[in-house]
N, C-alpha and C positions, 0 to 999 in steps of 0.2 A: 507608509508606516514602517515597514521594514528598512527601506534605505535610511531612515531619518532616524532608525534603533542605530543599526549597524552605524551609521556615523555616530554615534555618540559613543559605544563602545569601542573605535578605533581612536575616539578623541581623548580617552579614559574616563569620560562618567561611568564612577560604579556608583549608582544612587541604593538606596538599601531598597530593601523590597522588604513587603509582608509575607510572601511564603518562599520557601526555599525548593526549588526540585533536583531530588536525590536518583530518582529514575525515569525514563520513559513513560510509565503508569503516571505522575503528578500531570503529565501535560495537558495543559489548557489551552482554547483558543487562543490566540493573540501569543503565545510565547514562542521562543525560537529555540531551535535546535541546529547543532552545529555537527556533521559527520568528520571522520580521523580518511586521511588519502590511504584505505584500504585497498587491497585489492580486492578483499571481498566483497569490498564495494562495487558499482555501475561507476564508471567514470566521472560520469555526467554529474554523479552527488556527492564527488570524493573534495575535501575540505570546501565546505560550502554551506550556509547559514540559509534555513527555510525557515517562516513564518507559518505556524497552524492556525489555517483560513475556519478550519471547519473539524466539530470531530461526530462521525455517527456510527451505529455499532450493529453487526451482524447476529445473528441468533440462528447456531445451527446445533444438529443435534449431540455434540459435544460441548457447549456451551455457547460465552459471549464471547466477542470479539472485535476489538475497536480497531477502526481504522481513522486516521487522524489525516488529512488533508493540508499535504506542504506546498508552500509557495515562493520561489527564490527571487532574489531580486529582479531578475530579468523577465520575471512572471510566471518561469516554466512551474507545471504542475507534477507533483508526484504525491504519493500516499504511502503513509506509514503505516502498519498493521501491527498489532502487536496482544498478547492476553492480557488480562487487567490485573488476572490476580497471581501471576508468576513474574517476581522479576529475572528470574532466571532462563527464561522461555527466551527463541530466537525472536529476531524484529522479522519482517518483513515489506521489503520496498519494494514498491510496484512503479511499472510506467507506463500510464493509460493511452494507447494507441486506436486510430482511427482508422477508416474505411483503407483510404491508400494507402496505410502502413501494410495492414492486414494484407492488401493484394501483393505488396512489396514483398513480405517477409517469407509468405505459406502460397504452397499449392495451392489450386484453387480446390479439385477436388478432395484431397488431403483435409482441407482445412472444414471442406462441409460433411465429410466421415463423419466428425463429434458427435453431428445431430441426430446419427441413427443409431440403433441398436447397438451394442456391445461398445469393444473398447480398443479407439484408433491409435494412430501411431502420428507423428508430427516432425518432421524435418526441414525447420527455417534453414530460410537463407541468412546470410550474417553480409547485408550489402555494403555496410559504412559504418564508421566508428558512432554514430549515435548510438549502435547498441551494442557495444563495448560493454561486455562485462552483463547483460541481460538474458544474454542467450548462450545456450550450447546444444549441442549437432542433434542430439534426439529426445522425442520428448513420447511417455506413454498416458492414455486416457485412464484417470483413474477412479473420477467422477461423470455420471452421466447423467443428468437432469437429477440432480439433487435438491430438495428442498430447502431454502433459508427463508428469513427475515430479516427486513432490513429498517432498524429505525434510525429517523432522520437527527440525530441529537446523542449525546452521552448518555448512555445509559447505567455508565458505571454507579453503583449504588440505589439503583432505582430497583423495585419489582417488576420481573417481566410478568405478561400475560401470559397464564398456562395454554389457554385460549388464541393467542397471537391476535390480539381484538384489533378494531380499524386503525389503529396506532400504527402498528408494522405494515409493512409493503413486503408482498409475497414475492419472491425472482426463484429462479432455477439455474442450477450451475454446476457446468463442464468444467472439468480439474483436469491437466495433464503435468507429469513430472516428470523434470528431466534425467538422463540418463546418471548428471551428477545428481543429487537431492538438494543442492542448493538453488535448482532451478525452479520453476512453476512457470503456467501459463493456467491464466484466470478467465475464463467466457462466464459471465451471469448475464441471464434473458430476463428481463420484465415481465410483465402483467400484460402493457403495451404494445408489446413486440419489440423496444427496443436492446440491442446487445450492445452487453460494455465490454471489452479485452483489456485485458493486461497482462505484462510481463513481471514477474514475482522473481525475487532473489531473496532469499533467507540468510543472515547476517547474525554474528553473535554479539548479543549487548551492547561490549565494548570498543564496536563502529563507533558509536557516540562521544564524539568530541565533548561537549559543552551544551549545557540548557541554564537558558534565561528565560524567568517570569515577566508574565505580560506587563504589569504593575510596579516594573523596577523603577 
């Protein structure tokens, strides 16, 4: 779907569309987003066109929070975060890493500090240009099993449950920030036992190259 948009926009179909999107907040499934060769960007997403696979929305005790799931043509995955109802609020790009990234990046006892009482300290290593622009030299705990919720779907517009009824899925999450503030590092734990990590870089607005509706 994506490669078969992006060719037809390098061929010049501009077909009209029914809706227009003016910010980050309009995006829907199925539309694409195009980032500007920042460097406040991750390298990895610097002028490059993702498809939103997926959008579902956090509930913490500051409010909602959407996070919208990109997909580039080469399949790699990353997620855009963003608030719904400030368009002036930073984005937030994450990049979702696994077991052996994890042993790659972090001490090992460093890295399981998080899990206990008070608040650790974190010093990746930076092995290879994959994470170019994700990382920097120290990072402080500043979340320690926090409570959220997490629904599976858009919930912009919707009433939440005051109650968090069987709708939401309960997780807990570790927050460290980096020595710059444009860094984060993201641990949320399930219900399950399972743990998701990510690497968060906070980005103003106008990273945003171009958005195209799914329906052009």
């Amino acid at each position: 779907m994506l490669r078969r948009w992006l060719r037809s926009l390098r061929e010049g179909d501009h077909a009209s569309s029914s809706r227009s999107l003016s910010h980050v907040q309009d995006l829907q499934m199925g539309d694409l987003v195009t980032f500007k060769p920042r460097l406040s960007v991750p390298e990895q997403m610097r002028d490059t066109t993702y498809e939103v696979s997926k959008i579902g929305s956090y509930l913490f005790d500051d409010g909602l929070y959407i996070q919208a799931s990109l997909i580039s043509e080469n399949r790699e995955t990353f997620y855009l975060g963003f608030e719904p109802n400030d368009i002036h609020a930073e984005l937030c790009l994450s990049k979702p890493i696994g077991h052996s990234e994890i042993e790659a990046l972090f001490d090992a006892d460093e890295f399981a500090d998080l899990f206990e009482e008070g608040f650790s300290r974190l010093h990746p290593n930076q092995p290879n240009n994959v994470y170019k622009g994700w990382l920097t030299s120290d990072y402080l705990q500043t979340k320690n099993m926090q409570t959220a919720f997490f629904y599976d779907r858009d919930m912009r517009g919707s009433r939440i449950s005051q109650h968090r009824d069987d709708d939401a899925e309960e997780l807990r999450v570790h927050e460290l920030k980096g020595s710059d503030d444009q860094f984060e590092i993201n641990v949320e734990i399930w219900g399950d036992g399972e743990t998701d990590v990510s690497l968060d870089v906070y980005c103003p607005v106008d990273v945003i190259e171009s958005l195209w509706p799914a329906d052009r």
